[in-house]
Structures are given as structure tokens and as C-alpha cells.
C-alpha positions in Angstrom: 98.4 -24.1 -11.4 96.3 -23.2 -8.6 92.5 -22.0 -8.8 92.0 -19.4 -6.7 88.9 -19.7 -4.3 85.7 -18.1 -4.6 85.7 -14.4 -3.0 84.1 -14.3 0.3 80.2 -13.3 -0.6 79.4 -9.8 1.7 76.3 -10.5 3.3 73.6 -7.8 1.6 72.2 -4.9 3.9 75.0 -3.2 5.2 74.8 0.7 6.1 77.5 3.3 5.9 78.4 3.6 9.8 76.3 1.2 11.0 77.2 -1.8 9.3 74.8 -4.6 9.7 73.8 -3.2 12.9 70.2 -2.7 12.1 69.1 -6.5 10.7 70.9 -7.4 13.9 68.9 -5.5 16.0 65.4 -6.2 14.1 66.3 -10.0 14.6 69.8 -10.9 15.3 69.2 -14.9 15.4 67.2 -14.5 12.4 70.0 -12.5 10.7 72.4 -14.7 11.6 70.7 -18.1 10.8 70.0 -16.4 6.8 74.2 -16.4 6.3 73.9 -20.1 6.2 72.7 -19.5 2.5 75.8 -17.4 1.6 78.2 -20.3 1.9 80.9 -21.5 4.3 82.1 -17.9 4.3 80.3 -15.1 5.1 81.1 -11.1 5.5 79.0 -8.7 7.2 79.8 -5.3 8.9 79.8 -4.6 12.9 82.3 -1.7 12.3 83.1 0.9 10.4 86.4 -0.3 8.1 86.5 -4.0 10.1 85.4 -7.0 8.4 83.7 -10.1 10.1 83.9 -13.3 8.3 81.0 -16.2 10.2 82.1 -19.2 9.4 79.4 -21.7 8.9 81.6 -24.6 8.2 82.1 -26.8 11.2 85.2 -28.3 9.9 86.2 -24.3 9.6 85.0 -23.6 13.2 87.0 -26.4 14.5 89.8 -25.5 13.1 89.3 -21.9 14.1 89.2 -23.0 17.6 92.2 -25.8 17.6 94.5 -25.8 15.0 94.3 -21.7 14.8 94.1 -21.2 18.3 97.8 -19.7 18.1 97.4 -17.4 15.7 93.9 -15.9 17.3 92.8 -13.3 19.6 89.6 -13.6 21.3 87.6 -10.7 19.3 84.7 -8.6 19.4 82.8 -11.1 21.9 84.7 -11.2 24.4 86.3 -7.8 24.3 82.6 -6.6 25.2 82.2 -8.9 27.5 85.5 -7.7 29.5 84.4 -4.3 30.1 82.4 -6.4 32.7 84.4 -9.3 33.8 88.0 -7.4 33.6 91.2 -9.4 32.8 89.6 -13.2 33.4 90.2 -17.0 32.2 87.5 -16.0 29.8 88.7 -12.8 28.3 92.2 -13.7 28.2 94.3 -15.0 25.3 97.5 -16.7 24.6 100.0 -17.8 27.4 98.2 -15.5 29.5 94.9 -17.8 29.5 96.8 -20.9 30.1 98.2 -19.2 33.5 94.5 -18.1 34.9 93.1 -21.6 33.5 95.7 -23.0 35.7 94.5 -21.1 38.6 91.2 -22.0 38.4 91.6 -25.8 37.7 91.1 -26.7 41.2 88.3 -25.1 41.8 86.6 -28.2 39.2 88.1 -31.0 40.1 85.9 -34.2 40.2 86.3 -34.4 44.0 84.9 -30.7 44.7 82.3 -31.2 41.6 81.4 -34.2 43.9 80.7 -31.9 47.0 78.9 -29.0 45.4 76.3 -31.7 44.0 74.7 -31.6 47.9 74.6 -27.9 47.8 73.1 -27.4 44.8 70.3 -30.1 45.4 69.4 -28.1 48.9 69.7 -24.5 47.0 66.8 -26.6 44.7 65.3 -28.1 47.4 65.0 -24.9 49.3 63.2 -23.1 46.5 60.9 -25.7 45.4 59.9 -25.8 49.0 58.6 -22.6 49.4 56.3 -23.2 45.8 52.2 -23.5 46.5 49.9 -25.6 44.0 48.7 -23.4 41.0 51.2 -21.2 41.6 52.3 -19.1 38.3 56.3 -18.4 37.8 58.0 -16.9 35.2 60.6 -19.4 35.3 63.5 -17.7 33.5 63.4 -15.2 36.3 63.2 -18.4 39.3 65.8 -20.0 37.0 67.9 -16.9 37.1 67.3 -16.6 41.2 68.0 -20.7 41.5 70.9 -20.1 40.0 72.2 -17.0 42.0 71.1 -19.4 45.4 73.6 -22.3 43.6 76.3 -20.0 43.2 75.6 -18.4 46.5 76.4 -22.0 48.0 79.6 -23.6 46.0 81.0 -19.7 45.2 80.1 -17.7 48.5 79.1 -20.1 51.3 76.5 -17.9 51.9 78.6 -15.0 52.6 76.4 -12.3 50.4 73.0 -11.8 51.9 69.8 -11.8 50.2 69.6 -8.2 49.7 73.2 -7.8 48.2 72.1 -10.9 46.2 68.6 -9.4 44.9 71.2 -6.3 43.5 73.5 -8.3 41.9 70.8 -10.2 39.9 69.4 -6.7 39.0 72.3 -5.6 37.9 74.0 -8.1 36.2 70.7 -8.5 33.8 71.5 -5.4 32.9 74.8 -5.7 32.3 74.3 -8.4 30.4 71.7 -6.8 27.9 74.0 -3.7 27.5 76.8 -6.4 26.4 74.5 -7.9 23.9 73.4 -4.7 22.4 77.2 -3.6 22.2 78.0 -7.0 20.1 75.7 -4.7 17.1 76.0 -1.7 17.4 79.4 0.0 16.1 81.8 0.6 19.0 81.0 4.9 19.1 77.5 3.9 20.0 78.5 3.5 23.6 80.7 6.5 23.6 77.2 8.6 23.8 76.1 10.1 26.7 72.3 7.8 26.0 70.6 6.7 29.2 71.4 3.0 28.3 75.4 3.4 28.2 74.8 5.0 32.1 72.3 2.4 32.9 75.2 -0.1 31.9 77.9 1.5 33.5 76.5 1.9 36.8 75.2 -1.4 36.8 78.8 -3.2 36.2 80.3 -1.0 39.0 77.5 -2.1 41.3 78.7 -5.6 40.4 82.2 -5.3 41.0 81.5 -3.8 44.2 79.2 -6.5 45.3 81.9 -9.0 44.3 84.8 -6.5 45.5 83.1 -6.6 49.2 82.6 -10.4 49.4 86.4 -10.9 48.4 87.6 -8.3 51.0 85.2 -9.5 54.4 86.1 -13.2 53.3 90.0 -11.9 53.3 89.8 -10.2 56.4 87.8 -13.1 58.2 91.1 -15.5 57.6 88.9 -19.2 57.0 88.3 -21.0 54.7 84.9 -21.9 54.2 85.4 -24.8 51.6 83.9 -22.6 48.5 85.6 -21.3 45.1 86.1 -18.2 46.6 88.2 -19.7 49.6 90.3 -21.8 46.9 90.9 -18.7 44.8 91.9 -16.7 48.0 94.6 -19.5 48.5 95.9 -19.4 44.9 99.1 -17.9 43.4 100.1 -16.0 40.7 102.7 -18.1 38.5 104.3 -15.5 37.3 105.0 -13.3 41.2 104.1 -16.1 43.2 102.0 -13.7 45.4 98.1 -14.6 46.1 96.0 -13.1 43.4 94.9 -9.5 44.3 91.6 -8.6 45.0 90.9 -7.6 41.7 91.8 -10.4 40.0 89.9 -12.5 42.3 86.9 -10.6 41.3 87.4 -10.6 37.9 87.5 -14.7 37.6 84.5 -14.8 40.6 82.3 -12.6 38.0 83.1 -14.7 35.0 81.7 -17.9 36.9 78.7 -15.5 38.6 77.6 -14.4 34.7 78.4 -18.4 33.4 77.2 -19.7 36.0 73.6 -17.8 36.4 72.7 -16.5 32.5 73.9 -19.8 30.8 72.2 -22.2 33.5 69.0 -20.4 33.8 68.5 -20.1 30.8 69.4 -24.1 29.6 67.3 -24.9 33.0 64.2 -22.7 31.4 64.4 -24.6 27.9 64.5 -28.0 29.9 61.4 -27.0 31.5 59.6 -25.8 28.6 60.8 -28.9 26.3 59.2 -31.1 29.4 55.8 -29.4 29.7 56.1 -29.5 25.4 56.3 -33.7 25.6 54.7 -35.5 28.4 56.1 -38.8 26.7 59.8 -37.4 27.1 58.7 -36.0 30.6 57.5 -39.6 31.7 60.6 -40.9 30.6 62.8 -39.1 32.5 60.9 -40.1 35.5 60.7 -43.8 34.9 64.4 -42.9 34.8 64.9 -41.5 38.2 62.1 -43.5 39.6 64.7 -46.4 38.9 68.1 -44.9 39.6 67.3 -42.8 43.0 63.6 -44.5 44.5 62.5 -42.0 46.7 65.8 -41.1 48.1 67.6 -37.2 46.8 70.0 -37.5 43.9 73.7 -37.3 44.5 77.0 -37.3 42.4 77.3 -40.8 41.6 73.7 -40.9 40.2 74.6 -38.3 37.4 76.3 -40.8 35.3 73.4 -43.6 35.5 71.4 -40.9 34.3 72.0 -41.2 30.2 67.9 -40.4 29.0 68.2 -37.2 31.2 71.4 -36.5 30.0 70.3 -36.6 25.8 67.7 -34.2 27.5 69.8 -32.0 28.6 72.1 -32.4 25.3 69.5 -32.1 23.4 68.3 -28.6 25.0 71.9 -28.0 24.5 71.7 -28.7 21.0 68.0 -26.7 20.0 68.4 -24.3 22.5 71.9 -23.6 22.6 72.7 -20.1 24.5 75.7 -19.3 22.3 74.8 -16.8 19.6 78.2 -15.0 18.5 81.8 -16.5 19.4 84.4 -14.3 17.9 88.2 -14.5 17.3 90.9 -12.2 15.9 93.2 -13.2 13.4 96.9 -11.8 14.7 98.5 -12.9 11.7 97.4 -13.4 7.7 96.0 -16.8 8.6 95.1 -19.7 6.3 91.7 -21.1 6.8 90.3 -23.9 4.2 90.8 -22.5 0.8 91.0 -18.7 2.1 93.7 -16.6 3.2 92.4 -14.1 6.2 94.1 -11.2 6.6 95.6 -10.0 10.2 93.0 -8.0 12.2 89.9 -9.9 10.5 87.0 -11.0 12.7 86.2 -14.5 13.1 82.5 -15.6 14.2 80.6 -18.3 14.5 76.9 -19.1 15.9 75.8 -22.0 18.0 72.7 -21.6 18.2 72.4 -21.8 13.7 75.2 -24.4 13.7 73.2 -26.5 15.5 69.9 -26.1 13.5 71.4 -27.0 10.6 69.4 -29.7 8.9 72.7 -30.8 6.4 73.9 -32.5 10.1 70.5 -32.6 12.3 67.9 -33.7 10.5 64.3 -32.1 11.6 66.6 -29.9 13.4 63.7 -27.8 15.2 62.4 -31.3 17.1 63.1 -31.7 20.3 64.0 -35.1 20.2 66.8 -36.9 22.8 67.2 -39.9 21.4 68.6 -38.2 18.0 71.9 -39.0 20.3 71.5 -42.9 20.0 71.9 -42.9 15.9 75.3 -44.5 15.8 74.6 -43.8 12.1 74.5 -40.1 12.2 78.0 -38.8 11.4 78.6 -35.5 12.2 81.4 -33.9 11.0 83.9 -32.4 14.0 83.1 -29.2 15.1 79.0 -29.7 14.2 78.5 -30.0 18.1 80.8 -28.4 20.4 78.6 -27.0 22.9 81.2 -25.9 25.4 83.4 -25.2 22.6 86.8 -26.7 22.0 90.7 -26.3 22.0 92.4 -24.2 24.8 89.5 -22.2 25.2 87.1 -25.0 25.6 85.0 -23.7 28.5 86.7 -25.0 32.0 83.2 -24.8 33.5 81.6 -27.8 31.5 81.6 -30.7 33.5 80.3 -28.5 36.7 77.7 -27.3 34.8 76.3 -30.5 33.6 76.1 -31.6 37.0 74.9 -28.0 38.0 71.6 -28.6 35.4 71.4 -32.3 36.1 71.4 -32.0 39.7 68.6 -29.2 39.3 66.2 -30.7 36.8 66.3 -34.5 39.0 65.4 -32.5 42.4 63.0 -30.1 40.8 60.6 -32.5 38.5 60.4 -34.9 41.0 58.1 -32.8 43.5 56.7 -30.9 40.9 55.3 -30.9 37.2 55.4 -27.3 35.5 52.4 -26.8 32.5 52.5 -24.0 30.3 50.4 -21.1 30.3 48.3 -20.9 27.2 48.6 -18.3 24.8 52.3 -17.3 25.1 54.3 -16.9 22.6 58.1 -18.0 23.2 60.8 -17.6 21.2 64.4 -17.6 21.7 65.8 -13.9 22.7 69.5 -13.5 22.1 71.2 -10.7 24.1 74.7 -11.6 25.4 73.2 -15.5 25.9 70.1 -16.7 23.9 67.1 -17.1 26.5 63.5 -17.5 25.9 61.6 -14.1 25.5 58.8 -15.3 28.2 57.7 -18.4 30.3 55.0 -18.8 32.4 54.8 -22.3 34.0 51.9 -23.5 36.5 53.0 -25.8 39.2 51.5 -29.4 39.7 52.4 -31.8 42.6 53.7 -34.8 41.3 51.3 -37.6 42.0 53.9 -39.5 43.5 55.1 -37.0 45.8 
């Protein structure tokens, strides 16, 4: 005979209409981080009539994201996040993904990773230049510029100037808070005519044109400047064997523009903040590069001698992860661990809980990077995935890695960045989880 399983506990505070929408927009982290008590299983409501099961299980998440994989859509998440980015590697699903991941591979081979390692450490190089001593940043926002200059380099060559640059960082914060907001709120929310839904739609048209203009003057210039944007240009389509259009092109140069400027920024700002938290961890790193590079500029074949600044930079991963909701869509009734899901259920998890959880990292809210040298901590698969995992896994991880890497060995050697006192940061999640505020003073290195 077999035992049924438990039913799936409903998370308490739902509203008729809005679901869970309000808890989630008093403190969606918070909300999200309090399921862990219901079980591996949770329900809560983000729609009228449409179920979302979290998952807090990682041996459920990981099968969610590769033994499932065939059976799921992408879901609510990403949906959302394709009214900005169109039809991309990211927003697609099924045999469909596979063909744009396809397209994209070459753009992150080792050998270009390689060459985009000296533009990144100039883009660095060029803003740390221009810092004074004392000088006050809010450092999410420099992050956030840093990262637009980076892009700007291995995406563009150049090729958008400053001022078409200053709009698309205007507007793609924007964009991105409207995405986050639309995650909660039911889906006739952004059918209103409210200042926020026009805010949000003029600023992801400004985007696209930005993007759409780039693509066309690098078209109708015929060269091939060396960037991602030159080796998408030269790309086919598998299925007509004709170059991409212009659309498509600028709905894969947007998903690595929003990747490749929220997500770093943001894991660059927690970096910075964990170093000013822990001069001892700070000093480390140092001794570290002190060693590796002596006085000369990093370069590709440092990252890998590198391994205390890269449990840093795992372990901001891990505390400060910028993953708050990744959704799927059951297509079919679909088995997962004891439960049978019905077709057209939401799947979610959260990074950012999943990796506070104390049952697999103990003292989970210390920063501490040498957590990663326990060879007796077993975590069970899917406990860290932080670029995901299966199909999906995200195509961008290894560039990114060396994108952070890169920017936190050129940056804190020049300079040391203290915090201001009295400010109270916490982790914001919007579409990405960021920190609400940080204000950092700059201090020469002594060595420098």
C-alpha cells in the first residue's frame, strides 16, 4: 500500500486578488526566507487561480532544474523579465534555448574570456584613475557605471558614447525595478494606466533603441571590431541559416547588458562592503596578490592562482547571492519527490534563503571564505548552485568570474574603501538582490 504524502502546507496571508502580494512587497526576502519553516513544499499566491509551490529542498531544486528540465517552462521570472529582453537565450525554453545557447557559445570561449580580461582591467583602471583621496562614492551606483564601461569594452568596442551610455543606465534601473515589482504584484496590476507601468514602458523602449542603434551603425559600418557584438553580427540562425536579424541581436545583447551590469555590480558592491567589514580577510587577499602579480596588472592566467580571492568572491556569492525568485512551469503533471505537480503549476526557488540555510551552512550570516576549505562539510547537490544548473545553467558564469575577479584585484590594489558610519545596509531585492545603500570613503593603499 502506498502512504500518500503530506498536502502541500499554503503559506498563511494570502488576499483575495492579490495573493501574497502584500507580505511580498512589505519585505519580499523576508517573506520568502519564513517558507523555510513550512517544509520542503510550500504554496503561496502571485495570481489570482495560479498556485506557486517554492521548493526549499535542494535535492528538489536540483531536480527541478536537471532531471525536470524537459517537462518545465521557464515561469513567471522570466516571462517578466522578457517583456524587456524579448525572445533571448535566457527567456527561452526547450529546443529553442539550445539553438540561441548555441549561438552565443562563441562569444565565451576561454580564448575570448582570455582577451576581455585586458579590457576589463583598463575599464577598472580608467575609473579608479579619476578617484581623489577622501572621496565619498555610493558604490552600487560606480559599480553599476564600472560595469556599463566593462560591457562598453568586450560588448560595444566603444561604439555607444557616454551620453547614450549615461541613458541606458537610467533606464535600465528602471526597468529593472518595474520587473521586480511585476514578480508580486498580480499580472492586471500592470494593465493600469499608473505612472509606474509608463515609467517602465518608456524606459524599456529607450533601451531597445539604444541597443537597436548600436546594432544597425555597427551593421552598416561592415568591420568587425573583435567584440560580442561583432561575433553575434557574424552568427547564423540554425534553423534559416540567415544572420540573426536585428532584433534578435538585440534581444541576446540586452540579456548580457542586464547580466552583465545588475548582477556584477551588485556582487562587486557586496565584495567591497565584506572587505571594509574584515580587514583580516582584506589583508589576506592582498598578501595574495602581493605574491601572485608583484607590482605588475593582473591578467588571465593569474585568475586561477588566485584561490583565497576566489572563496571571497564565492563566498559573496554564497551570503550575498543576487538571485531571489527562479521560477519554472510545469507543462505536464510532473513528479517531484513524494508529490505529484499538476500541469501549469509554478515552480520557485530562492537563492538568496537557500543559501542562508544553517541545516547546510552553518553561521550562515558570517562572512567567512574559508567555510570552502571544510572537506568535511557535505552539502547535499543543489545546496549551492550559484549560476544554477542543467540546460539552463547560466552561459555567462565563467566570464563573470573573471569579470569580478579581474575588477576586485585592479581596484583594491590602488585603493582601500572604509565605510561610512551610521548606514544602515541591508540586502534590497528588486529583479536582483542589491544592497539598499553604500557609501564607501577612498584610502590610497600604502603600498601604492
Amino acid at each position: 500500500m502506498t502512504i500518500a504524502p503530506h498536502p502541500i502546507p499554503k503559506a498563511a496571508g494570502s488576499l483575495p486578488l492579490l495573493g501574497h502580494a502584500i507580505p511580498l512587497l512589505r519585505d519580499n526576502l523576508g517573506f520568502i526566507d519564513s517558507l523555510r519553516s513550512y517544509g520542503r513544499l510550500v504554496e503561496i499566491r502571485l495570481q489570482p487561480g495560479q498556485s506557486t509551490i517554492v521548493v526549499n529542498d535542494p535535492v528538489l531544486i536540483r531536480a527541478m532544474l536537471v532531471d525536470l528540465a524537459l517537462t518545465l517552462d521557464k515561469g513567471r521570472f522570466f516571462e517578466k523579465m522578457g517583456q524587456l529582453l524579448g525572445d533571448s537565450v535566457v527567456t527561452a525554453a526547450g529546443a529553442e534555448h539550445v539553438r540561441k545557447r548555441r549561438q552565443l557559445q562563441p562569444a565565451f570561449r576561454r580564448t575570448e574570456t582570455a582577451r576581455y580580461v585586458d579590457l576589463m582591467r583598463d575599464q577598472v583602471s580608467a575609473v579608479t584613475d579619476s578617484w581623489q583621496p577622501g572621496q565619498v562614492l555610493d558604490v552600487r551606483e560606480v559599480m553599476v557605471k564600472l560595469s556599463l564601461d566593462m560591457l562598453a569594452a568586450t560588448v560595444f568596442s566603444g561604439s555607444i558614447d557616454e551620453d547614450a551610455f549615461d541613458e541606458l543606465r537610467h533606464s535600465l534601473s528602471v526597468v529593472m525595478n518595474g520587473v521586480g515589482a511585476r514578480i508580486m504584484l498580480p499580472d492586471w496590476v500592470e494593465k493600469l494606466p499608473l505612472p509606474a507601468n509608463r515609467r517602465f514602458t518608456a524606459a524599456r523602449d529607450a533601451v531597445r533603441a539604444t541597443i537597436d542603434a548600436a546594432v544597425t551603425e555597427l551593421r552598416a559600418a561592415d568591420r568587425d571590431s573583435g567584440d560580442m557584438l561583432s561575433l553575434l553580427l557574424k552568427a547564423t540562425d540554425e534553423e534559416t541559416g540567415q544572420p540573426l536579424t536585428a532584433h534578435q541581436i538585440c534581444s541576446e545583447i540586452l540579456t548580457l547588458a542586464v547580466a552583465g551590469t545588475e548582477t556584477t555590480a551588485s556582487v562587486l558592491s557586496w565584495v567591497l562592503y565584506e572587505l571594509a567589514r574584515h580587514p583580516d580577510i582584506d589583508a589576506r587577499v592582498q598578501d595574495e596578490l602581493d605574491t601572485v602579480l608583484g607590482g605588475r596588472p593582473v591578467v588571465f592566467e593569474d585568475l586561477a592562482q588566485l584561490p583565497y580571492l576566489e572563496r571571497v568572491i564565492r563566498e559573496a556569492l554564497r551570503l550575498h547571492h543576487t538571485g531571489w525568485l527562479v521560477t519554472r512551469r510545469t507543462l505536464e503533471p510532473t513528479r517531484l519527490g513524494e508529490w505529484e505537480i499538476p500541469a501549469g503549476t509554478e515552480l520557485a526557488y530562492c537563492q538568496h534563503a537557500l543559501f542562508r540555510d544553517p541545516t547546510h551552512f552553518p553561521d550562515p550570516l558570517a562572512f567567512d571564505p574559508d567555510r570552502w576549505l571544510d572537506e568535511t562539510q557535505q552539502l547535499p547537490d543543489g545546496a549551492f548552485l550559484p549560476f544554477g544548473a542543467g540546460k539552463h545553467k547560466c552561459i555567462g558564469d565563467r566570464f563573470a568570474l573573471a569579470e569580478i575577479t579581474t575588477a576586485v584585484a585592479t581596484l583594491t590594489r590602488v585603493w582601500q574603501l572604509e565605510l561610512v558610519p551610521g548606514q544602515s545596509i541591508r540586502p534590497v531585492a528588486r529583479a536582483t538582490v542589491r544592497p539598499s545603500s553604500l557609501r564607501m570613503t577612498t584610502r590610497p593603499r600604502a603600498a601604492a
